[in-house]
N, C-alpha and C positions, 0 to 999 in steps of 0.2 A: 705879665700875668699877675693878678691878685688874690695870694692864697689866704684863705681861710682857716683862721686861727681860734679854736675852741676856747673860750675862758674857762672851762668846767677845765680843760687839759692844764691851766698853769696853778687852779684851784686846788685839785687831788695832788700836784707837784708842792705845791706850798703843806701843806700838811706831813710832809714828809721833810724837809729844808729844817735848817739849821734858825732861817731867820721866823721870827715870832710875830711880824707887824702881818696885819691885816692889807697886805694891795691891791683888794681887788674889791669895787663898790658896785659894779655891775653882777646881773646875776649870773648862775654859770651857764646857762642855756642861750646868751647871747653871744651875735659870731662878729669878731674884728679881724679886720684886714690887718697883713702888716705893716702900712701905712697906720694905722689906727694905734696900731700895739704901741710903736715908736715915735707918736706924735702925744703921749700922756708919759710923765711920769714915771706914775704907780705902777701902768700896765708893764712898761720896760723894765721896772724893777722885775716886775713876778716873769718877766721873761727869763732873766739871769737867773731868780730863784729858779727855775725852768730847769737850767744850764747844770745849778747842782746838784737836781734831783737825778743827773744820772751817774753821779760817781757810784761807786760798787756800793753792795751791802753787803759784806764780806765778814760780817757779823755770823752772816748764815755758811756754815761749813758746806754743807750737801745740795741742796735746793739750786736748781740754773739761776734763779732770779739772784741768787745770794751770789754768783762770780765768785765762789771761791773754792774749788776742787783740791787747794792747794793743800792743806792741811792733813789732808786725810787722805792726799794720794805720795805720801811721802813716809820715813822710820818713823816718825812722829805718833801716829793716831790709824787707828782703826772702827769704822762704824758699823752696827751690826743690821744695816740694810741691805738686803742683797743688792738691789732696785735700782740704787746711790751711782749714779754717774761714777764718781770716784773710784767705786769695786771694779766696774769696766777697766778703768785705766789699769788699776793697781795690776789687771789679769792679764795686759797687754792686747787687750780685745777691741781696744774703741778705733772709730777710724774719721777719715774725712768727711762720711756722707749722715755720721751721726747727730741728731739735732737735740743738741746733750748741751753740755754746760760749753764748751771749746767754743756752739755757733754763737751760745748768747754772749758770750765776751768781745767776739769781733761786732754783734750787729747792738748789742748796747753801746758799747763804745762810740760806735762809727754816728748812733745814734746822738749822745752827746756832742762830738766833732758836729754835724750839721748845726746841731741847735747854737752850739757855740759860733760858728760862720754866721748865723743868720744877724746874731747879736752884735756881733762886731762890724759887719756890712751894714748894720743902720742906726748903731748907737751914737751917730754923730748929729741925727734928728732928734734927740730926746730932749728937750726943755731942760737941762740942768747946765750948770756952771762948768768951765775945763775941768778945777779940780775933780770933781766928782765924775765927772766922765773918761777922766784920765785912769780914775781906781776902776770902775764900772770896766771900764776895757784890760784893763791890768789885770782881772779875776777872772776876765772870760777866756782871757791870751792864757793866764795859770790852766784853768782848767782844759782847755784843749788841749794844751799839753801833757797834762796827767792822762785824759782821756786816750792818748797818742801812746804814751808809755803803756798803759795796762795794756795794748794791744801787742806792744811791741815784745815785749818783756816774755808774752807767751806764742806768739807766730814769729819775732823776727822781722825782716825788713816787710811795709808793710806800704799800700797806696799812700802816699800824701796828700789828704785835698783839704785846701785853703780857703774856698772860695762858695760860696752858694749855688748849687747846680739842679738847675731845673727838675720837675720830675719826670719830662721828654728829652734828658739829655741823652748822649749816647756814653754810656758809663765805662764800653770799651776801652776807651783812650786810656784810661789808668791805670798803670803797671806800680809795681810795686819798688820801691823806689828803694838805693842801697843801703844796709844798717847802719853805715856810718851817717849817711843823709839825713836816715830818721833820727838819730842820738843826736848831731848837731841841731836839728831843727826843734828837740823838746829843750834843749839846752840853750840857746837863741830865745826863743820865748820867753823860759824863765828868766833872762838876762833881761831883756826887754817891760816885762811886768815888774819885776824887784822895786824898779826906783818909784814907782806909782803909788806899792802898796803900804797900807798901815804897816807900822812895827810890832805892835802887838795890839790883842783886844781889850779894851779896857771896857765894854757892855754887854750884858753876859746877853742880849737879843741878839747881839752879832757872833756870840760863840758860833763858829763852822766855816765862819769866811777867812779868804786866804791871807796868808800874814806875808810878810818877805822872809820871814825862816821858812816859811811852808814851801814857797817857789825856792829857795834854796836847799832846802832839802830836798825837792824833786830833782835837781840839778846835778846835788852830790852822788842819787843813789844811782842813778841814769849812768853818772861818770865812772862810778864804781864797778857795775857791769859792763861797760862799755870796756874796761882795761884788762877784765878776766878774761879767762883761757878760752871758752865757748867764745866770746862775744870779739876777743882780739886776735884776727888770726887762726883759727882752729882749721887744721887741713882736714878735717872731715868734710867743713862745707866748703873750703874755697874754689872748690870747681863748677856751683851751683849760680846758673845764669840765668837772667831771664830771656825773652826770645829773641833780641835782637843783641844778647853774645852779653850784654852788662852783667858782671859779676855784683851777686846781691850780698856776698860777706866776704871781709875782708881775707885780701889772700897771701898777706903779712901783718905779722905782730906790730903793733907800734910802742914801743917800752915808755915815750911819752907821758902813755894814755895816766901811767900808776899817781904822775906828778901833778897833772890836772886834776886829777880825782881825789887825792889828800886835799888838794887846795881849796877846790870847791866844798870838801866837808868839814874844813877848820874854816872859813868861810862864814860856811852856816853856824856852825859854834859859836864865833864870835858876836854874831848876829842875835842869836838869838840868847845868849845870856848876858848882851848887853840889855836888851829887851826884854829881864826879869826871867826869861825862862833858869831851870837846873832839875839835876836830877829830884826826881820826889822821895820824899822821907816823911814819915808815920809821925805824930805828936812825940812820940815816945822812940821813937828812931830806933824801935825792933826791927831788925833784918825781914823777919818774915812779913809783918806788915807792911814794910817799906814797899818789899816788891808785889803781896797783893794788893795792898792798896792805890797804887800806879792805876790798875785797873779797875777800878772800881770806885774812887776820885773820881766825875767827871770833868772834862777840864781844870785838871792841877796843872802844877809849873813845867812839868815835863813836856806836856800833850804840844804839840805845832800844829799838827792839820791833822782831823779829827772829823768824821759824820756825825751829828746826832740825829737821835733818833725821839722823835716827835711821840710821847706813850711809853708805853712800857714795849721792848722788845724780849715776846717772853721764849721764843726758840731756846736762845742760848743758854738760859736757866732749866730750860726742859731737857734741855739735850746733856747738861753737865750735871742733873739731879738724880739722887737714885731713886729706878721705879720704885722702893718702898717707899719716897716720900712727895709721890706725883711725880716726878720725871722720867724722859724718856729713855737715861741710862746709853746716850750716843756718840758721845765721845770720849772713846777709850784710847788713851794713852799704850803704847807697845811698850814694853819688857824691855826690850833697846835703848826708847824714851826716857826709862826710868833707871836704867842703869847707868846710861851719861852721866845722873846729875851726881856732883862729886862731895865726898864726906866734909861734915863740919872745916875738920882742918887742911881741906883745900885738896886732900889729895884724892889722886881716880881711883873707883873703887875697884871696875872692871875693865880692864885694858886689853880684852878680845876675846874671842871664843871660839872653842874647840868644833873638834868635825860634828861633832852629836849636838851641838846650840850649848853645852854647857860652858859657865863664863870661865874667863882665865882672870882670876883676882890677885888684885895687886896688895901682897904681903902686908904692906907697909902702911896701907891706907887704915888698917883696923876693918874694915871690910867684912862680915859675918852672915852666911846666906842662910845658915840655918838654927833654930831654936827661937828664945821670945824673951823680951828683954824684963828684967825682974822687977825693974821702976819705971815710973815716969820720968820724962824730961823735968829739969828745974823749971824751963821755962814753958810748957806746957803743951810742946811741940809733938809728943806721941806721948800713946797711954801706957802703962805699965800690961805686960804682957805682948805688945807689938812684937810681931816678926823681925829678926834681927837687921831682914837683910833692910829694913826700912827707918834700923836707928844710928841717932847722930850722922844724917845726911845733914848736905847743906842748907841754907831757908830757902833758896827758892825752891825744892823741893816740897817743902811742905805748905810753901802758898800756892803749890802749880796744882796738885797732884793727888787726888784721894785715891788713899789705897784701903784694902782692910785690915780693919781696925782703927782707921782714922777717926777724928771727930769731925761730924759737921752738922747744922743744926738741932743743937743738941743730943745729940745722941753718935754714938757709934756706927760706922757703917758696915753693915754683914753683904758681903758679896760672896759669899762661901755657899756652896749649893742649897744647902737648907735654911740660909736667912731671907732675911727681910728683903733686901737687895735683888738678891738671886735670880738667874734665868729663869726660874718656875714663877719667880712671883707676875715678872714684865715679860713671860714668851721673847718676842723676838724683841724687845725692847731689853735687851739687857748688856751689864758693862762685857763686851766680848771679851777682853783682856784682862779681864779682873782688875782694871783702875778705870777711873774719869776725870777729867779735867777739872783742876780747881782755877785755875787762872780765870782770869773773867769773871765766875761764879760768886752769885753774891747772897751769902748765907742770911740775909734776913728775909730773904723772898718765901712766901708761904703758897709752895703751890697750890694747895689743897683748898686754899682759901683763895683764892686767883687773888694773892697778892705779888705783885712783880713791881721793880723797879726802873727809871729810867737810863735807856744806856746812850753809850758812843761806839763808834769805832775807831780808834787811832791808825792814820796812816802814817804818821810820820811824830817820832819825840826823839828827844837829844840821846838819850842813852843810845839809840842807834846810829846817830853822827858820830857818837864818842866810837862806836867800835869801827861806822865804816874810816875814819880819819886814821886810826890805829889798823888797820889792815893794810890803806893802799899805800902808808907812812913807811910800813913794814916793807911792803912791798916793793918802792921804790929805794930808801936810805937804810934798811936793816933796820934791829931792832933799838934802835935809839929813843933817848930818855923820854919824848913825847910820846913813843906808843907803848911804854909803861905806865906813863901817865894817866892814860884815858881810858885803858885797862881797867888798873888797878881803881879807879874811881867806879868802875861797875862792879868790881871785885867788894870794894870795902862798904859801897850802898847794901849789899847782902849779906856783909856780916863773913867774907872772905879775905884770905889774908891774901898779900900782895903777890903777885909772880915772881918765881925765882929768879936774881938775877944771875946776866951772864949765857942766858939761853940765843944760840946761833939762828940766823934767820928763817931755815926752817923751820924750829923748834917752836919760835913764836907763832910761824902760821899757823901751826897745830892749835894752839895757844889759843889763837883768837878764832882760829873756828870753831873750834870748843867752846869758847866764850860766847859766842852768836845763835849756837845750837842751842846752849841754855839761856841765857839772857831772853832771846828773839822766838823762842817755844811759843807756836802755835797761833802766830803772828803773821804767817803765810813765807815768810822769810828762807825756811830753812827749803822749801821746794826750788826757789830759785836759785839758793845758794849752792846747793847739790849740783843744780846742771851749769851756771856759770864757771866752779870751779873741775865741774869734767870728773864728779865723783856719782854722781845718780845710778850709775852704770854697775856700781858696785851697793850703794847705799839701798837703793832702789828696786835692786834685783834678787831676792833672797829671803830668804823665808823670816817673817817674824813672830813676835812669840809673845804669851801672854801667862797669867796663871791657870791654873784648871780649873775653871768655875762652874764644870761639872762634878766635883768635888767637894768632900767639905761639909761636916756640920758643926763649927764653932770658930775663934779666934784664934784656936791655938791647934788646930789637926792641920798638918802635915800635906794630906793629902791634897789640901787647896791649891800648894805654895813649890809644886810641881810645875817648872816650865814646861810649856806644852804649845806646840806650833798651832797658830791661828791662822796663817795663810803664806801660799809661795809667792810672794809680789815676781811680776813681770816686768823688764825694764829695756828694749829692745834700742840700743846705740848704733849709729848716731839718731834714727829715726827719733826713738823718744825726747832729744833735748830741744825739738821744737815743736808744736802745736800745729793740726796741719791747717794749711788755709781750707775753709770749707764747702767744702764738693756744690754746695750751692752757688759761692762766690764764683769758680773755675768754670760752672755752666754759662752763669751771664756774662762773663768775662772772659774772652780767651787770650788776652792780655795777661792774664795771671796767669803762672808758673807757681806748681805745688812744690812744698817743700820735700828735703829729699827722707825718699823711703814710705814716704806716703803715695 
C-alpha cells in the first residue's frame, strides 16, 4: 500500500527542528508517496528532521504538549493553576482513563517510534553515500531510543515495535515486553548508533543533532535506573505478569547492574571531554553566574543533547516572571525547595522539621530564619535589608531562585501582599509560594515590550554524568577517591568547598543525593529520582509550604515571612511509582496488562 505523505507535515516539523537548511523546494500543499520521500535527498532529510520534531518540549512545565508534569508534581515547585494536570497528580486524583499529560507521553512518543521505523525501513533507498547514511541511521537508531526511554521511564515495561505496521494491522499481538527487555534494547541501540555518530558539532546549523556523548548519555542514565531500587528488583512489583504468566519486573535484584552503570557513565565522561566538552564557567568564573549561565548560554561546553527552539520560547519567561513585570508568576519554588539549598560554607541549614512544618536548624550552619540583614553582599548577591533566613546561602541559590527582596531586572521584587508582585496585582496569576524560579530565566527579556529571547532545552550535560558516575561508583566500590572526585568538581564550579572526608557509604549517598536535588533543580530529574530510589512515598506525600503571600506590606514585615501550608500532596505506593498504561490503550488491546493499582 502507498501511504501519503504531507510536505506541509515535515514543513511545520522543520520550523520547530534544530536543523536551519531549507529541504523542502516543493510547495506544502503537494502529496509524496513514500517511495517519493526516500527516492530525493532533501525530502529524506526533512523526514529525519520529522524524527526530531517529536522529542519532548519539556521546556513547557504544565501544558500536555510540553511532556513534562515532572517538575511540579514533585518537593520541587508548585503552580497556581488549579486546571494543571500536575495539581491532579499532586491530589492523587488522576487515573488511567484521563486524557491529561500521562496519554500524551505514550502516544507522542510511540508517535516518534513509528516515524523513526518508517525511516529506517527505507533509508537504504535515499541517493547519499554509506557514510552519511550510516549517521542518517545512527540518529534515527538514537532517537528511537530516547523515544523508547521517555516512555519507559514513566509506564515501565512497555510494547516493543521495531518494525513499520500497517494501519490494518491487528495491534493485539503486542504485549508489553519485560523492563529489563526494554533497558537492554535502548542500551543495544545506543551501542549500535555511537560508532556512526559525529564526536562533536562543530556548525552551529547542526546544533541539536545527536553526538556519541548524546547516545552515551542515554545509555549511562537508562543504566542508572536500571540498577536502583524500583527498577532492580523491588518486591512491590515482582509478582506483576502479563496474561500469559511473564513477569514484567524483575523479581531479583542484580548487584551487577551498579558496575555497568558507572562504566557506561565514565564512558561517556571520557567521551565527551575528549570531545572538547567540560563543565561551564562564566568569563569571570563567579559561582553564581557559572551556574546561571549554564542555562542561559545556548549551546556552551557543558550542553550534549539539547532541543532548540526555532524563535523565541516565551512560556518559560512568562511563567518564571513577576506579574508586576508581564509575567505569569508560575513557577513557584516550595519552602522545602528552598531550604535544601546549603549556606555559603557548604553546611545544611535545615536538617528536618518538626510536627507543626516548623524547620529543625542546624546550629552550626549560621542558619538565621528570622530578622533582615544590615548590608549587602560584597558581591552583590542580596540587598541590604534581605530576610535572614535568604543570607549567605549558597550561589546556586541565588542563580535558581527569586525570593523577596531579590533583584531582578532592575528592580526589587515585592511578593508581599501589597506589592507590585502580589496576588492582587496577577489574581490567580501569582507566585503561590512566595518564590519563582530564577534558573532558566533570562533577565534581559522585556515582557512588556514582547521582547523574548532564544531558548533550548537540555537533555543531557556532563555535570549530570559527573554525578550519575559518582552515585553508581558509590554505589557499587564505596566512597572511593573518584566519587570525590566528580563531586567535588560540581561542588567547586559553585563556589562550594569540597566534601568531608572519611564519610561511610551511606553517608555519601546522602551526599550525592543532595547534590543531584540541587545541582539537577527543576531539570525533571528529581521526579524520577524520588521514585527510582523508593523515596516519593515519603518526599511526595506531605504537605508543603510556602510563605504567606497574603500578607505583607514591605521588605521587612514579618508577617510575610510566616510558613504557611500551600498544599497536602498525595502520593499513594506502590501505585504512584509507575504511570498507568492508558485505559484507551487496554481497550484496543487486551494484550496489555495495567500496571498494578491502577
Amino acid at each position: 500500500m502507498k501511504r501519503k505523505i504531507l510536505v506541509g507535515v515535515f514543513f511545520l516539523a522543520l520550523l520547530s527542528n534544530a536543523c536551519k537548511k531549507d529541504f523542502l523546494n516543493k510547495t506544502p500543499n503537494e502529496d509524496l508517496t513514500v517511495e517519493d520521500v526516500f527516492s530525493k535527498r532533501q525530502y529524506a532529510e526533512a523526514w529525519l528532521s520529522n524524527v526530531y520534531y517529536f522529542l519532548p518540549e519539556e521546556i513547557n512545565f504544565v501544558d500536555p504538549w510540553g511532556r513534562n508534569p515532572f517538575v511540579s508534581s514533585t518537593d520541587e515547585m508548585k503552580v497556581p493553576w488549579p486546571e494543571k494536570y500536575t495539581n491532579l497528580m499532586n491530589s492523587g486524583a488522576w487515573n488511567a482513563s484521563d486524557e491529561g499529560v500521562p496519554t500524551n507521553i505514550w502516544n507522542s512518543n510511540y508517535d516518534g517510534i513509528r516515524k523513526a521505523n518508517i525511516f529506517l525501513a527505507n533509508v537504504d533507498k535515499v541517493p547519499i553515500d554509506d557514510n552519511e547514511k550510516k549517521k542518517w541511521t545512527a540518529e534515527a537508531t538514537f532517537l528511537r531510543a530516547f523515544f523508547y526511554f521517555s516512555i519507559i521511564r514513566t509506564h515501565g515495561p512497555v510494547p516493543l515495535i521495531t518494525e513499520v505496521i500497517p494501519a490494518e494491522a491487528d495491534f493485539s499481538k503486542f504485549k508489553r515486553a519485560p523492563l529489563k527487555e526494554c533497558i537492554d534494547f535502548v542500551v543495544n541501540e545506543c551501542d549500535k548508533a555511537v560508532p556512526f555518530l559525529d564526536a562533536a558539532i562543530t556548525e552551529d546549523r547542526n546544533y541539536g543533532k545527536v553526538t556519541k556523548s548524546a547516545a552515551l548519555a542515554l545509555k549511562a542514565r537508562i543504566l542508572l535506573y536500571a540498577a536502583s531500587p524500583l527498577w532492580n528488583g523491588d518486591p512491590a512489583f515482582s509478582s506483576v505478569v502479563d496474561k500469559d504468566g511473564v513477569s514484567l519486573f524483575p523479581t531479583q535484584p542484580d548487584p551487577t547492574l551498579w558496575e555497568k552503570a558507572w562504566k557506561a557513565a565514565k564512558a561517556c565522561i571520557d567521551q565527551a571531554e575528549g570531545a572538547g566538552h567540560g563543565l561551564y564557567r562564566s568569563p569571570d568564573n563567579d559561582p553564581v553566574k557559572n551556574y546561571q549561565g549554564l542555562f542561559i548560554q545556548r549551546w556552551n561546553k557543558e550542553i550534549l543533547f539539547a532541543r532548540n527552539w526555532v524563535g523565541a520560547m516565551e512560556d518559560m519567561d512568562r511563567c518564571t516572571f513577576p506579574n508586576g513585570m508581564g509575567g505569569w508568576s508560575g513557577y513557584s519554588p516550595t519552602q522545602e525547595m528552598v531550604d535544601a539549598y546549603e549556606m555559603k560554607n557548604g553546611t545544611t541549614p535545615i536538617t528536618g522539621y518538626n510536627a507543626d512544618g516548623s524547620p529543625i536548624v542546624n546550629p552550626a550552619s549560621g542558619y538565621v530564619e528570622s530578622g533582615y540583614s544590615a548590608a549587602a553582599d560584597p558581591k552583590g548577591y542580596f540587598e541590604a535589608g534581605t530576610r535572614n533566613m535568604y543570607v549567605n546561602r549558597e550561589p546556586r541559590f541565588y542563580a535558581s531562585i527569586k525570593y523577596n527582596g531579590s533583584e531582578w531586572a532592575g528592580r526589587r521584587i515585592e511578593f508581599y501582599d501589597s506589592g507590585r508582585d502580589s496576588r492582587r496585582n496577577g489574581g490567580r496569576d501569582h507566585a503561590i509560594c512566595g518564590y519563582l524560579m530564577k534558573k532558566f530565566s533570562d533577565s534581559t527579556v522585556v515582557i512588556t515590550e514582547g521582547k523574548f529571547v532564544t531558548k533550548s532545552w537540555t537533555f543531557f550535560r556532563l555535570g549530570e554524568q559527573y554525578l550519575n558516575y559518582a552515585e553508581a561508583l558509590n554505589e557499587d566500590q564505596g566512597p572511593i577517591g573518584d566519587v570525590y572526585k566528580y563531586v567535588n568538581l560540581i561542588r567547586d564550579r559553585s563556589g562550594l568547598p569540597p566534601l568531608t572526608p572519611g564519610l561511610s557509604k551511606d553517608q555519601m549517598r546522602e551526599k550525592i543525593r543532595h547534590e543531584r536535588r540541587i545541582e539537577l533543580a527543576f531539570e525533571t530529574h528529581r521526579f524520577f529520582d524520588a521514585r527510582r530510589w523508593k523515596i516519593a512515598e515519603v518526599t511526595d506525600n506531605k504537605e508543603i509550604h510556602g510563605m504567606d503571600v497574603a500578607a505583607g506590606t514591605s521588605f521587612t514585615d514579618d508577617a510575610f515571612y510566616k510558613r504557611t501550608v500551600i498544599e497536602k500532596r498525595v502520593f499513594v505506593a506502590p501505585k504512584h511509582y509507575w504511570f498507568p498504561i492508558p485505559q484507551g490503550e487496554l481497550s484496543k488491546n487486551p494484550n496489555l496488562v495495567q500496571n498494578k493499582g491502577w
